[in-house]
PASEBA-1860 file (N, C-alpha, C; in nm, 3 decimals):
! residues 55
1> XXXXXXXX> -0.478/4.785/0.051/-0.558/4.701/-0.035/-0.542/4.556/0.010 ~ -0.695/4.516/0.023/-0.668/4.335/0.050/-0.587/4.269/-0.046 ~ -0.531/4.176/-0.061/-0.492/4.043/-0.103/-0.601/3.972/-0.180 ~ -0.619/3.914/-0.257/-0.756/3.839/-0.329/-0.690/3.689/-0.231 ~ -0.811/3.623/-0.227/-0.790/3.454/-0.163/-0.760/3.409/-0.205 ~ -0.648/3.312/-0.116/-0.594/3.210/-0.230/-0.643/3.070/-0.197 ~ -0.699/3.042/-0.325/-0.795/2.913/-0.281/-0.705/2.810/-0.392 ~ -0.704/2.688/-0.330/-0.668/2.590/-0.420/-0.772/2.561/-0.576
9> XXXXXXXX> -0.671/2.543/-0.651/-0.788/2.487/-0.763/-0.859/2.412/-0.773 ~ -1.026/2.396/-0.800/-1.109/2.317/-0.786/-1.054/2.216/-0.908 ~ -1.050/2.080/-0.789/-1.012/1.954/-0.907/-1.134/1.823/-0.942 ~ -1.092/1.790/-0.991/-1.248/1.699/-1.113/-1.278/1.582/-1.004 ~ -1.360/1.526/-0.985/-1.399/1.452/-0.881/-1.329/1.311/-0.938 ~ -1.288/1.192/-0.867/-1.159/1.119/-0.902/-1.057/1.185/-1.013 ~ -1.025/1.284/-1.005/-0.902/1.284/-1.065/-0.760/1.310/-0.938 ~ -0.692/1.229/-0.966/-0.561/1.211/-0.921/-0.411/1.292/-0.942
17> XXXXXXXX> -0.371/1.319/-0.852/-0.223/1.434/-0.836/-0.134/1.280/-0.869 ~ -0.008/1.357/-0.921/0.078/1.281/-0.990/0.143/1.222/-0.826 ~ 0.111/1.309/-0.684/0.201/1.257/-0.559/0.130/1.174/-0.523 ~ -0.035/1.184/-0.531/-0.132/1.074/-0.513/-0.101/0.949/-0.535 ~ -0.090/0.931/-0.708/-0.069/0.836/-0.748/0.060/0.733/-0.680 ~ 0.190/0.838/-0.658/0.291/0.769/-0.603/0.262/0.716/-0.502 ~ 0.178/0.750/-0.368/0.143/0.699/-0.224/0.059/0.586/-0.286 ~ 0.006/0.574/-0.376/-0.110/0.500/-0.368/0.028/0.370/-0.444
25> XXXXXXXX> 0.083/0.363/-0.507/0.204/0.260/-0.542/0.260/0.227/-0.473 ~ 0.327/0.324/-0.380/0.372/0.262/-0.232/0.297/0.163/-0.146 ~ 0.216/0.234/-0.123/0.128/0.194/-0.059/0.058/0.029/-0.070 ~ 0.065/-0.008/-0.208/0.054/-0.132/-0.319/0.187/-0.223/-0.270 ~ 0.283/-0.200/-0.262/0.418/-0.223/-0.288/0.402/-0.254/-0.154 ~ 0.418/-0.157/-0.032/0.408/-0.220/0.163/0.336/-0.313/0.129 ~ 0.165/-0.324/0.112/0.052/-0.421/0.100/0.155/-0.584/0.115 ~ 0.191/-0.569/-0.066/0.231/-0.676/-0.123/0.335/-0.754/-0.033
33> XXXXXXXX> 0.435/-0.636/0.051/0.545/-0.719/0.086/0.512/-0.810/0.220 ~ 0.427/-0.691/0.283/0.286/-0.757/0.441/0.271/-0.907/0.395 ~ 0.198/-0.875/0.271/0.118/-1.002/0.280/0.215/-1.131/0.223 ~ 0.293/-1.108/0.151/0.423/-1.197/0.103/0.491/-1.259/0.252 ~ 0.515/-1.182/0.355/0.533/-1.204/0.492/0.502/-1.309/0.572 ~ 0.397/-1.282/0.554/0.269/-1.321/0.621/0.262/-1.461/0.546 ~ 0.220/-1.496/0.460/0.245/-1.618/0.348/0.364/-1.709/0.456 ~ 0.471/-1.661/0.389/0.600/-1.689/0.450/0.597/-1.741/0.572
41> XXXXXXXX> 0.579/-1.645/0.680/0.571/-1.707/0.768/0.469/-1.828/0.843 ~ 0.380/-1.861/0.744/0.260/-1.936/0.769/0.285/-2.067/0.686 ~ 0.401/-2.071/0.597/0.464/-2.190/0.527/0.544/-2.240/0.589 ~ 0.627/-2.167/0.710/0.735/-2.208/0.785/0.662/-2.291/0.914 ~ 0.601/-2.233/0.928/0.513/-2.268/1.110/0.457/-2.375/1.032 ~ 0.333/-2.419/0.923/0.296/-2.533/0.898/0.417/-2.665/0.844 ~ 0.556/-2.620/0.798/0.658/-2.713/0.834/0.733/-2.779/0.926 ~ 0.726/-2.665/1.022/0.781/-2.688/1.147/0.638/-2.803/1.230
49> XXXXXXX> 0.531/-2.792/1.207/0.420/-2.848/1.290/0.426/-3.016/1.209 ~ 0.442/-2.997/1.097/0.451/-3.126/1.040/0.523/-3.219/1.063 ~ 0.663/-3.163/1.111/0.795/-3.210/1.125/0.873/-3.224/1.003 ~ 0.858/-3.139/0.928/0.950/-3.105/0.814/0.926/-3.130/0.706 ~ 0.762/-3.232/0.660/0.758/-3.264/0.568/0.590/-3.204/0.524 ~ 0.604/-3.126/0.412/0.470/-3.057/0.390/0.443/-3.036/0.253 ~ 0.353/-3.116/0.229/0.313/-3.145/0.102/0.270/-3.020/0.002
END
């Protein structure tokens, strides 16, 4: 006797898995720290070009 298929459950169109959600927070969280970085290092280089004084 076959096996019946095993198909995943059809899920609701945007609805979200609870692991989804976690990648997608991570994912928020890398973003934020990139661009915090990035900031950073673009406050340092326009001090250094000024000669130390940056309004």
């Amino acid at each position: 006797m076959a096996s019946p298929l095993k198909t995943k459950p059809a899920r609701r169109h945007g609805a979200d898995t609870e692991i989804h959600r976690a990648k997608r927070g991570k994912n928020f969280a890398v973003l934020a720290a990139l661009l915090g970085f990035v900031i950073l290092i673009y406050i340092v280089a326009m001090i250094r070009m000024s000669g130390g004084t940056f309004p």
